[in-house]
C-alpha positions in Angstrom: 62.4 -104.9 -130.6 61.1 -104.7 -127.3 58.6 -102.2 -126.3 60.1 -100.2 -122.9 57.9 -99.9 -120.0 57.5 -95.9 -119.5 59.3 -95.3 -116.4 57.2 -93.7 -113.4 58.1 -90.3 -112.5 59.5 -89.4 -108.5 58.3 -86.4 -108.8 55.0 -85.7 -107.1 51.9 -85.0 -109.5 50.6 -81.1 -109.7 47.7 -79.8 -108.1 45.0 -79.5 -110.7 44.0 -76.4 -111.3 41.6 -74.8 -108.5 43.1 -77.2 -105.8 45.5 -76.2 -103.3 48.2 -78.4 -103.0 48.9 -81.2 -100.5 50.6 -80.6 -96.8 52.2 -82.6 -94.5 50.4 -82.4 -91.1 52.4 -80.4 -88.6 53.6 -82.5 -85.7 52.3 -80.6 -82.6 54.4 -80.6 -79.1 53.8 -83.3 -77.0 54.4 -81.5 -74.3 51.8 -80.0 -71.9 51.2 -76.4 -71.4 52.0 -75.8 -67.7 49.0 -73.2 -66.9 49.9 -73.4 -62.8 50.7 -70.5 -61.2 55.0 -69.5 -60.6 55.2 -69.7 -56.8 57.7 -68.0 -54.6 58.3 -69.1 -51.5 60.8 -67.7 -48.6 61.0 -70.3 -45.3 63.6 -69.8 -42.3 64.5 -73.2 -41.7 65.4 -74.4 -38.4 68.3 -76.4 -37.1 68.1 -80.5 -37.9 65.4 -79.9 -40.5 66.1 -82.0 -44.1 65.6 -79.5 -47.0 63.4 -82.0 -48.9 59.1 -82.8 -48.0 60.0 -86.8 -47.6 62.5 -88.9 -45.5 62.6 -93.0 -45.3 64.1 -92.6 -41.9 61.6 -90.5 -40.0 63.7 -87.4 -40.0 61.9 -84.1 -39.6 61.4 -81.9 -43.1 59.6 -79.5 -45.2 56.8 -81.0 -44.8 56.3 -80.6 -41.2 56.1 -76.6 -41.8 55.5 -76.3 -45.3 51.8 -77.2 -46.8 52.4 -75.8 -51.0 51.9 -78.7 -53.5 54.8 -78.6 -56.2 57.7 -76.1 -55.1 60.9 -77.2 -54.3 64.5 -76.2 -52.4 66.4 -74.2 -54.8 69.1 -75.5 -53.6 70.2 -77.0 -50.4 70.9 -75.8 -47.3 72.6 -78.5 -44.6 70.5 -79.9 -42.1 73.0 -78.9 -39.3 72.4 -74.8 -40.9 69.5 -72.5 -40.5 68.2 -69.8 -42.6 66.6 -69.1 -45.7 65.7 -71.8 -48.3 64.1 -70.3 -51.5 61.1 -72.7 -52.9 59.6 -72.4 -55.9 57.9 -74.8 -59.1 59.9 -72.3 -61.4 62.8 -74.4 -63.2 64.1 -71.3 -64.3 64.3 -69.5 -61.4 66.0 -72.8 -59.7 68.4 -73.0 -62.1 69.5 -69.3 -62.2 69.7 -69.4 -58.1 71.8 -73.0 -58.4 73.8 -73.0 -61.6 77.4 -72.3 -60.7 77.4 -70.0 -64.3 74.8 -67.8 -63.1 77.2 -66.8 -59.6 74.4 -65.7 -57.3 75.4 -64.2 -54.5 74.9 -65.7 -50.6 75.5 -64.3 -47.1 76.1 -66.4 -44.4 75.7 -65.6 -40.5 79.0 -67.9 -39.0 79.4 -67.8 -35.7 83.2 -69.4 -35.3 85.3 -70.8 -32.4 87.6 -68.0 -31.9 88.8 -65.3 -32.2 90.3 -64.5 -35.9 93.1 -62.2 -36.9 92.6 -60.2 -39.9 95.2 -62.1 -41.7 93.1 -65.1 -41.1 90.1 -63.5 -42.7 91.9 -62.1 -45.5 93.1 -65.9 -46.8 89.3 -66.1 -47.1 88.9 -62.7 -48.6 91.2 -64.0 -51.7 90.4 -67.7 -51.7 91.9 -71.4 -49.8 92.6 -74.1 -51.6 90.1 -77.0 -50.4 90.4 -80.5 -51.3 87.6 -80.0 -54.1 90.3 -77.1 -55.4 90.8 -73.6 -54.6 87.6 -71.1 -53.8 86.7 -67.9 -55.1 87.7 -64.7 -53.0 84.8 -64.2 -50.3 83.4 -60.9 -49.1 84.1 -61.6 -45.3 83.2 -59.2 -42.5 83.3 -59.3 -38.5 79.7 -58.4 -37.4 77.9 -58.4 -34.0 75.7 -61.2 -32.5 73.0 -60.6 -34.9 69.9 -58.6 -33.3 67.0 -61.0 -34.8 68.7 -64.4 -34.0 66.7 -66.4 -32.0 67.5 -69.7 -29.8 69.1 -72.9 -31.5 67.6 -76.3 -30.3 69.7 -77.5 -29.6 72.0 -74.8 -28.4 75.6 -74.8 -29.6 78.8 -76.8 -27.2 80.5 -73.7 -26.5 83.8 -73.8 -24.6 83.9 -71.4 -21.8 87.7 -70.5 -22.4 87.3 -70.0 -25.5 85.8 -66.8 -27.5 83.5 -67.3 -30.5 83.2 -64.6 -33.3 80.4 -63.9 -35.7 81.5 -63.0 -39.5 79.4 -62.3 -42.4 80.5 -64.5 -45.3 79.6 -64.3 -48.9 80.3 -66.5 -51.5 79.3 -67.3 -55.0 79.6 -70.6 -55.3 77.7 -73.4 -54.1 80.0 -76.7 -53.2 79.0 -78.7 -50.6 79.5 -77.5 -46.8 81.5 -74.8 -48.4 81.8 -71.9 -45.8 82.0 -74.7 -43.0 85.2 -76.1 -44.4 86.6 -72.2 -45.2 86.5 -71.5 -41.3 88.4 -74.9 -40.5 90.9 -74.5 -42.9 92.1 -71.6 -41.3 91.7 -73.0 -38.0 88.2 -71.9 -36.8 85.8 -74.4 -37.0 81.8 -73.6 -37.7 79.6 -73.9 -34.2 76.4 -72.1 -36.2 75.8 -71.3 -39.6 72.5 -69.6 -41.0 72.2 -68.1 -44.3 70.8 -65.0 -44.6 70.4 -63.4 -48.1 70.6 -65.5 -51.4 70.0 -63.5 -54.5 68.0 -60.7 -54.2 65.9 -62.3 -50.7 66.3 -62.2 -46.9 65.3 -63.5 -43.9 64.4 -59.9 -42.8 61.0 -60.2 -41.0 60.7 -63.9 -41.4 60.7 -66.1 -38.1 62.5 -69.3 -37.6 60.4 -71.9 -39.2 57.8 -69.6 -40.6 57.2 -69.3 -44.1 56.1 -66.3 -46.6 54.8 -66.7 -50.3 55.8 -63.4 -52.2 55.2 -62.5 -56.0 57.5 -64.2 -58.5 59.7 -61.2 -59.4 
């Protein structure tokens, strides 16, 4: 007969007594720990300013008013708008003021070409169907040449036989030229746009193209 090799065991031999047993090493993150501060920071853009700090074509941006390594737009506001752009090196922050989920709140200063009825307001108040599909009802409210607004360069084409109107417009959703293309669907088209709140921060106090870093909230 032949003698049968003595097969080896899978199993893993036993610590002796008085030793501990083997470990595998723990795999440790590969990621960096981000020790930089959060930064906040609130800026009144002006009109024809790109909401970015670099342009191939020589446009004017962030950068030309804006001297804070590693924040950026949460958000974007149009370079033909004004108002408040929120910057910040928080990811978290950014997403909760962008995501369409999270619905934060803007108001927009619109001065329109015209003079709408409330029936034209109220197609706003409970949503137009755009090409990109129907909006969500808006919060829309006539208001008076706002007090702090200062000069646009350059000013707006306004047609002397025809009335413009200021509203107050807010939204909770994000698409792109949004509130423009609300005011032309019902027939008055956008001559100045400038946002004023988004979130929980205003413009309040804050000059056109000045800047103000607060405490991350």
């Amino acid at each position: 007969m032949q003698n049968k090799r003595p097969q080896k065991s899978s199993r893993r031999p036993s610590a002796k007594a008085g030793q501990r047993p083997q470990r595998r090493p723990v795999r440790k993150p590969t990621h960096k720990a981000n020790n930089e501060p959060q930064k906040l920071v609130l800026f009144n853009k002006p009109f024809d300013v790109l909401t970015q700090f670099t342009d191939d074509a020589n446009r004017t941006t962030l950068k030309q008013f804006i001297d804070i390594p590693g924040i950026y737009a949460a958000g974007r506001l149009d370079r033909d708008s004004e108002g408040l752009l929120v910057l910040t090196n928080d990811g978290k922050l950014q997403a909760k003021l962008t995501q369409p989920g999270k619905k934060t709140s803007k108001t927009y200063w619109v001065q329109v070409e015209g003079d709408p009825s409330e029936a034209d307001l109220d197609a706003l108040r409970t949503g137009v169907t755009l090409k990109d599909g129907p909006t969500l009802p808006a919060k829309v409210e006539r208001m008076e040449e706002p007090a702090q607004l200062w000069p646009r360069n350059p000013p707006i084409r306004e047609r002397k036989a025809i009335p413009t109107t200021w509203l107050a417009i807010t939204i909770i959703e994000g698409r792109n030229r949004q509130v423009r293309r609300m005011t032309a669907h019902i027939g008055y088209p956008t001559l100045r746009l400038i946002r004023y709140r988004m979130g929980q921060w205003t413009i309040d106090g804050l000059a056109n193209g000045e800047y103000r870093v607060i405490a991350k909230p």
